[in-house]
DRENTORKOL-3810 file (N, C-alpha, C; in nm, 4 decimals):
REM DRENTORKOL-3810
@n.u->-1.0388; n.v->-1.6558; n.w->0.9135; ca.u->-1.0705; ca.v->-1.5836; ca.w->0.7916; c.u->-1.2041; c.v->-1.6372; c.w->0.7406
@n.u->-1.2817; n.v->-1.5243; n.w->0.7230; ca.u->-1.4275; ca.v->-1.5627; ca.w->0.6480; c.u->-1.4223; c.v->-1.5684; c.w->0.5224
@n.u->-1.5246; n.v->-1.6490; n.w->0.4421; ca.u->-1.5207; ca.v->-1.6251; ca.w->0.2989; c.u->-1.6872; c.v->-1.5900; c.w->0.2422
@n.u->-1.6983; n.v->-1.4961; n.w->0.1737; ca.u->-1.8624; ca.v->-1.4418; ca.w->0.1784; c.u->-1.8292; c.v->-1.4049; c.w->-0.0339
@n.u->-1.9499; n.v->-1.4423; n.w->-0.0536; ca.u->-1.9407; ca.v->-1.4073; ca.w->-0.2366; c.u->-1.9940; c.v->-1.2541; c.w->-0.1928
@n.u->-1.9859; n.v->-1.1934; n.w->-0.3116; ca.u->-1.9897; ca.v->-1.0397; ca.w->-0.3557; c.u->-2.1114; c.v->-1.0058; c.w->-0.2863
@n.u->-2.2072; n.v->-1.0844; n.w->-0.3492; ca.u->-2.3500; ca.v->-1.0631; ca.w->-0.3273; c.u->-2.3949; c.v->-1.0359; c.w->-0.1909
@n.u->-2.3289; n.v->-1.1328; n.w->-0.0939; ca.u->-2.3270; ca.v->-1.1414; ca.w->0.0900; c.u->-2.2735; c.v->-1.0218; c.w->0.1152
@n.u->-2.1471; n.v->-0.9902; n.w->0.0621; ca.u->-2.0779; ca.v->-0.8705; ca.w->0.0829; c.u->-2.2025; c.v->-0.7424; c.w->0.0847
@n.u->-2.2278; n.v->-0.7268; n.w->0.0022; ca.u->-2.2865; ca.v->-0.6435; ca.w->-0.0380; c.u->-2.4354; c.v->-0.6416; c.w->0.0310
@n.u->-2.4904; n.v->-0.6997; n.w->0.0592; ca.u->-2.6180; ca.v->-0.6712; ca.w->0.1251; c.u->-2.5648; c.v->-0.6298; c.w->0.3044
@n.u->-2.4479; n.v->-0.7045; n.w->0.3398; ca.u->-2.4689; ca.v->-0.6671; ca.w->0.4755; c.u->-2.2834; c.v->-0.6170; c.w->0.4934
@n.u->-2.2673; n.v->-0.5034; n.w->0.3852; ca.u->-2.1413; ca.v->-0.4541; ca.w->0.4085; c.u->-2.1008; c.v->-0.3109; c.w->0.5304
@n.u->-2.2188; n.v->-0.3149; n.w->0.5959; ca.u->-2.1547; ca.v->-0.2594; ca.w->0.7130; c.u->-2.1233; c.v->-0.3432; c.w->0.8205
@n.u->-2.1815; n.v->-0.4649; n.w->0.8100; ca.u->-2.1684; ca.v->-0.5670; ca.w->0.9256; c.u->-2.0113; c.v->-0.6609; c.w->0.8972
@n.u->-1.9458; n.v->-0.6386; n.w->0.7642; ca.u->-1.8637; ca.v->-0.6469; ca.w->0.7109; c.u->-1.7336; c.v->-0.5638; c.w->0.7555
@n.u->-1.7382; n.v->-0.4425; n.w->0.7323; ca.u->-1.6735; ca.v->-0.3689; ca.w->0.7586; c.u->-1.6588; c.v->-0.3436; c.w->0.9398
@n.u->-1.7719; n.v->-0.3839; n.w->1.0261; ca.u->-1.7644; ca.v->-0.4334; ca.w->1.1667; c.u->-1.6434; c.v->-0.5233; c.w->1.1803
@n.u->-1.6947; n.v->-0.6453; n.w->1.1121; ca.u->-1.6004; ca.v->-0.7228; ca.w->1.1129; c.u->-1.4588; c.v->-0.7272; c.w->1.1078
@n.u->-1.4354; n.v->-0.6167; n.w->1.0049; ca.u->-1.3276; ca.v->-0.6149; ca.w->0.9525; c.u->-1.2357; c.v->-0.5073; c.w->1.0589
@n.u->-1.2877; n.v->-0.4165; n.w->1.1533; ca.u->-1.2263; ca.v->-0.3188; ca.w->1.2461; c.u->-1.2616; c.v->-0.4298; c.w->1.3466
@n.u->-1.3142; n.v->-0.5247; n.w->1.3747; ca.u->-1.2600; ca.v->-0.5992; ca.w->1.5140; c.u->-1.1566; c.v->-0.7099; c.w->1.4431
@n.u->-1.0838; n.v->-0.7174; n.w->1.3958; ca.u->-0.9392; ca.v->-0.7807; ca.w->1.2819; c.u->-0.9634; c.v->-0.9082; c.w->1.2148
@n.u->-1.0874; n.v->-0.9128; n.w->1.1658; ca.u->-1.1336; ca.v->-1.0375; ca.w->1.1276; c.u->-1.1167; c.v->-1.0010; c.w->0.9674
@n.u->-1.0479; n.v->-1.0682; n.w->0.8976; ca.u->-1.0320; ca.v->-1.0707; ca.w->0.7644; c.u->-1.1269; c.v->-1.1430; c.w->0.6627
@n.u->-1.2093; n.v->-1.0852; n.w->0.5696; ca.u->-1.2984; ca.v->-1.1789; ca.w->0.4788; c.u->-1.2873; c.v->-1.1530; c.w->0.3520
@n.u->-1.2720; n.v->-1.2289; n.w->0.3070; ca.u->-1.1957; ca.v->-1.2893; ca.w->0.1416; c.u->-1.3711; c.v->-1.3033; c.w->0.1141
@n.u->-1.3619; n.v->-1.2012; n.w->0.0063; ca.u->-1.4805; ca.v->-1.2154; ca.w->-0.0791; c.u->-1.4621; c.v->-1.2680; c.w->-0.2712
@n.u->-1.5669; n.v->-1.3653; n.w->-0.3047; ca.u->-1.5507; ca.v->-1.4406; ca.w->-0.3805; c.u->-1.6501; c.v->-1.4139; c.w->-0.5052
@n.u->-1.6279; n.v->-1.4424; n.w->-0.6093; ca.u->-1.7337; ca.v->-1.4003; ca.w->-0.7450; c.u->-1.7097; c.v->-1.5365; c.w->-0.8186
@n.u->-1.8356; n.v->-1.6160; n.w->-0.8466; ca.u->-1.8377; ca.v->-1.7212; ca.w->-0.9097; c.u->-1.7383; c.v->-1.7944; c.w->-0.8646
@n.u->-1.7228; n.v->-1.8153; n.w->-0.7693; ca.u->-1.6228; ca.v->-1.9185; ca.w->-0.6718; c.u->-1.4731; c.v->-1.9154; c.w->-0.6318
@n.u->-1.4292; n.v->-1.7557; n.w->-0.7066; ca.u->-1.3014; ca.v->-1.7421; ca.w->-0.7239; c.u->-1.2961; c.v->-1.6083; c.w->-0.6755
@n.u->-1.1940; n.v->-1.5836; n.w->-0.5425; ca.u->-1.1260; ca.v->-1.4896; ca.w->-0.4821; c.u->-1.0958; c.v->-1.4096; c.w->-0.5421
@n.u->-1.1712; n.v->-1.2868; n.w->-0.5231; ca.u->-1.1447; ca.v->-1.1535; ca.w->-0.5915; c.u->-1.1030; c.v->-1.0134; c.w->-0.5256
@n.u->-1.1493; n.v->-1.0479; n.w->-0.3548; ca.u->-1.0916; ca.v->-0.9288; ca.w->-0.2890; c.u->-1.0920; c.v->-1.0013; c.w->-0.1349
@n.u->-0.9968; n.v->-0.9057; n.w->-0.0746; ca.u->-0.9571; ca.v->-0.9900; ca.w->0.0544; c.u->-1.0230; c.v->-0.8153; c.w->0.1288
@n.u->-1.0986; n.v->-0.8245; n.w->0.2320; ca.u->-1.1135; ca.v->-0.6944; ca.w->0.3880; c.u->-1.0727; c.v->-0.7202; c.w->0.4966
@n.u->-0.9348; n.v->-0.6274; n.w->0.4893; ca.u->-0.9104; ca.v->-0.6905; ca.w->0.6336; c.u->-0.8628; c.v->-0.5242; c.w->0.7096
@n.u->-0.8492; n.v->-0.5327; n.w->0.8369; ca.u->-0.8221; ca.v->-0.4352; ca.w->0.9200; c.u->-0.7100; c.v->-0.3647; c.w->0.8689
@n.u->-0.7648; n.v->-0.1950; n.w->0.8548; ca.u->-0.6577; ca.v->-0.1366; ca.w->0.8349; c.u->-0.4960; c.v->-0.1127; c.w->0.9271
@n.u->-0.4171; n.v->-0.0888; n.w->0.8619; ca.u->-0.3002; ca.v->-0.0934; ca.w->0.9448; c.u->-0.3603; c.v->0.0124; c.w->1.0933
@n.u->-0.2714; n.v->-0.0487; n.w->1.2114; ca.u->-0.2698; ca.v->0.1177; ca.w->1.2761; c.u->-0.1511; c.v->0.1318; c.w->1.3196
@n.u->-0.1382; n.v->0.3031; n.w->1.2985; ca.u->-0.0132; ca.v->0.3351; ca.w->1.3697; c.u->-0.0456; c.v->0.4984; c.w->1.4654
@n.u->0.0369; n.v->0.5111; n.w->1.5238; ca.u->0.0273; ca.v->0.6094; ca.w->1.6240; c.u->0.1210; c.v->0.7550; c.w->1.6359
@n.u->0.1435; n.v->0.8139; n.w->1.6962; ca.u->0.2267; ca.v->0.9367; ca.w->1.6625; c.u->0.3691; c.v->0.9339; c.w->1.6971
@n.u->0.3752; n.v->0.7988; n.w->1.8544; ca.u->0.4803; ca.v->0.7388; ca.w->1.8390; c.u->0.5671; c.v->0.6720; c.w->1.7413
@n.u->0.4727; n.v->0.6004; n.w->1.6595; ca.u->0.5403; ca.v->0.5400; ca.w->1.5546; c.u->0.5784; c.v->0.6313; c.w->1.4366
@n.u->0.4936; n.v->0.7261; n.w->1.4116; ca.u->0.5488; ca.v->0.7929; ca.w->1.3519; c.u->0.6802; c.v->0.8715; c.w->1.3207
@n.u->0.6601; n.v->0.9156; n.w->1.4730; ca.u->0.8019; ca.v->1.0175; ca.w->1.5167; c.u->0.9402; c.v->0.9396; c.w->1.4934
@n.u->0.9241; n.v->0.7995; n.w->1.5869; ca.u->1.0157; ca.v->0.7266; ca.w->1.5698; c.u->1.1091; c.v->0.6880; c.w->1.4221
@n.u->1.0176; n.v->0.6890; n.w->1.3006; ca.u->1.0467; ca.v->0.6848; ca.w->1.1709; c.u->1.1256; c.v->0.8293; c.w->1.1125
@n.u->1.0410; n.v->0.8897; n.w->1.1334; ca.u->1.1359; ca.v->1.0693; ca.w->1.1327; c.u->1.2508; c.v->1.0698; c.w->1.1876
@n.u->1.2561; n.v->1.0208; n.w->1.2873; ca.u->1.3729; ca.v->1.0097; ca.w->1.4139; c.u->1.5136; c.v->0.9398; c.w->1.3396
@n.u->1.4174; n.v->0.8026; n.w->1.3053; ca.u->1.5307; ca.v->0.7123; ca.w->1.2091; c.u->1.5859; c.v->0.8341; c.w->1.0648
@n.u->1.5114; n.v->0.8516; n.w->1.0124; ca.u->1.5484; ca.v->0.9131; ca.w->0.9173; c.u->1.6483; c.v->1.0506; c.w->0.9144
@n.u->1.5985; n.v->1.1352; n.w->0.9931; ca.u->1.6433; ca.v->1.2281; ca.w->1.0760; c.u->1.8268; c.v->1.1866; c.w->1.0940
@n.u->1.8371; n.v->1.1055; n.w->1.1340; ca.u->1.9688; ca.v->1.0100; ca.w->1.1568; c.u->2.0572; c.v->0.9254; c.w->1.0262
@n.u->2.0007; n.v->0.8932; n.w->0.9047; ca.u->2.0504; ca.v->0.8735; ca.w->0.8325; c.u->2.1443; c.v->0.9580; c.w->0.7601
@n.u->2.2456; n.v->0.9178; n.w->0.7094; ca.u->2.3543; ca.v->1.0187; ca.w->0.6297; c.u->2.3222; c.v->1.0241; c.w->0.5017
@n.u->2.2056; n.v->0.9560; n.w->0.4124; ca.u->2.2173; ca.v->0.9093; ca.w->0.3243; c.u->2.1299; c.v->1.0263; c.w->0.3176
@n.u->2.0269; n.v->1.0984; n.w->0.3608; ca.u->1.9659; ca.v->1.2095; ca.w->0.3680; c.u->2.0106; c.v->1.3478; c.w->0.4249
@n.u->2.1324; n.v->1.3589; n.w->0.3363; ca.u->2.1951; ca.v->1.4565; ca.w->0.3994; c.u->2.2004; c.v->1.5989; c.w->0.3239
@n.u->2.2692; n.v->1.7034; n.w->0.2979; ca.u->2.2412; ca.v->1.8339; ca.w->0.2389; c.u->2.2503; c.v->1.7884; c.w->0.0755
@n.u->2.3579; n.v->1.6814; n.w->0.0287; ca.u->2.3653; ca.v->1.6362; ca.w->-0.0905; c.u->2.2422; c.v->1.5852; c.w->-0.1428
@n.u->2.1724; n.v->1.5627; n.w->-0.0523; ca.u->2.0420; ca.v->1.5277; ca.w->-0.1219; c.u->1.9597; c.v->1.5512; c.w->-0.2549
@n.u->2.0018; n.v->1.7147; n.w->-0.2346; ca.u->1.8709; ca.v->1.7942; ca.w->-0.3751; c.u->1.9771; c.v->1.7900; c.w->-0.4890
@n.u->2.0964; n.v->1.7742; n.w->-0.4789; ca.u->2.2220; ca.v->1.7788; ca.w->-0.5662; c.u->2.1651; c.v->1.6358; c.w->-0.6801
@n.u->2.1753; n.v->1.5259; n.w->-0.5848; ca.u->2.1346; ca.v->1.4158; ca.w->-0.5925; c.u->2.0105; c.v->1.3949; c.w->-0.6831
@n.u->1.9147; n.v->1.4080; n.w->-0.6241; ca.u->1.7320; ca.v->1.4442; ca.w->-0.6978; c.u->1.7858; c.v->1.5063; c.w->-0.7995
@n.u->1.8751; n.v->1.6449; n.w->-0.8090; ca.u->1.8243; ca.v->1.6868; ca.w->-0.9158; c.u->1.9394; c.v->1.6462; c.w->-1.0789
@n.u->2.0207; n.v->1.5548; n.w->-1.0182; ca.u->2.1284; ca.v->1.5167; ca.w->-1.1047; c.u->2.0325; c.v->1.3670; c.w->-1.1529
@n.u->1.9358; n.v->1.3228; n.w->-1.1464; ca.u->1.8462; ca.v->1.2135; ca.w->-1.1132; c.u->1.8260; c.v->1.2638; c.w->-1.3001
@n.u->1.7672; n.v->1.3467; n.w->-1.3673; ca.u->1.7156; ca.v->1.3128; ca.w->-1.4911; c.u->1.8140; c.v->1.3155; c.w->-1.5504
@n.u->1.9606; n.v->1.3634; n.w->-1.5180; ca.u->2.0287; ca.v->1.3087; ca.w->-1.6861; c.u->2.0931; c.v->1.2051; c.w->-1.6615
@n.u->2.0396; n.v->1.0779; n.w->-1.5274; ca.u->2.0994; ca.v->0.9594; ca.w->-1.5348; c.u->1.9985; c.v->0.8472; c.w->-1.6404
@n.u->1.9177; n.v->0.9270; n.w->-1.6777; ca.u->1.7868; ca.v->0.8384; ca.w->-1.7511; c.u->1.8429; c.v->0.8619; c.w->-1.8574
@n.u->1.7362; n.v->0.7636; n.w->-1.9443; ca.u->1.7780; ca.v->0.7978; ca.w->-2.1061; c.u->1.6002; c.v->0.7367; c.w->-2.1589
@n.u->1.6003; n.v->0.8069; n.w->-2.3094; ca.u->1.4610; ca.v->0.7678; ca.w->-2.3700; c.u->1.4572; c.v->0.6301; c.w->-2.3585
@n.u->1.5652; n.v->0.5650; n.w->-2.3796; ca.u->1.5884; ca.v->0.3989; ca.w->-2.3890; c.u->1.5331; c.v->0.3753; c.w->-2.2406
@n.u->1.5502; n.v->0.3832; n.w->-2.1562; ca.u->1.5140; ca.v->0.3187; ca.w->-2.0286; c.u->1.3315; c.v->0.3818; c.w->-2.0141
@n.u->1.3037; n.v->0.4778; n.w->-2.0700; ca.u->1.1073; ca.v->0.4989; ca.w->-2.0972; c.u->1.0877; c.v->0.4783; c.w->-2.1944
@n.u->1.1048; n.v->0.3622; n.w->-2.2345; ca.u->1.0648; ca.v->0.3116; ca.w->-2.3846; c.u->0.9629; c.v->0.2124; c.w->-2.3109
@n.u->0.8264; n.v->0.1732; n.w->-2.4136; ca.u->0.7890; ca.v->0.0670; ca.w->-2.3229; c.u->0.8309; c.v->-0.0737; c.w->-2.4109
@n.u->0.9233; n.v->-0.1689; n.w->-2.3195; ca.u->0.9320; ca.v->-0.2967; ca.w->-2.4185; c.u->0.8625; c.v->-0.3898; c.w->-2.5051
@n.u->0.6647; n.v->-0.3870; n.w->-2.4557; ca.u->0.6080; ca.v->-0.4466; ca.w->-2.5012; c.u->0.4904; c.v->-0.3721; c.w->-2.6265
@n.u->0.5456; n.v->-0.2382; n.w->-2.6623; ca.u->0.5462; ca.v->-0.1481; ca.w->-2.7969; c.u->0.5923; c.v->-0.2137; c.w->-2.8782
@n.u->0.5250; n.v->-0.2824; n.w->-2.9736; ca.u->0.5549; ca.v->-0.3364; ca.w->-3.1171; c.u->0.6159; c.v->-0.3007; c.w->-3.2104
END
């Protein structure tokens, strides 16, 4: 893991972003303190994808009761539970 301040970042942020698609992660810093981490985006593939559908596809818990479910979903709320607690 590299560590580069904002300023480094920023003058040579395509050589950065190089970096960062061959899986090299760099923690960039402002006045000496870690403010953002670049690192390689996830990857996934169509296999992986499908496979997740597949799982899901297979669950019971996603079954025709579903929209019954969703739509019985707002009168389990109440104003009390969207209240915000730290409202004075």
């Amino acid at each position: 893991m590299r560590e580069m301040t904002a300023s480094e970042a920023s003058r040579s942020f395509s050589a950065v972003l190089d970096s960062a698609e061959r899986g090299e992660t760099i923690v960039v810093t402002r006045a000496g303190r870690r403010v953002a981490t670049i690192a390689p985006a996830p990857r996934a593939n169509g296999a992986a994808l499908r496979a997740v559908f597949e799982r899901w596809h297979s669950n019971p818990a996603l079954d025709d009761t579903l929209a019954v479910r969703v739509a019985a979903a707002p009168e389990a709320a109440s104003e009390e539970l969207d209240a915000n607690p730290w409202a004075g």
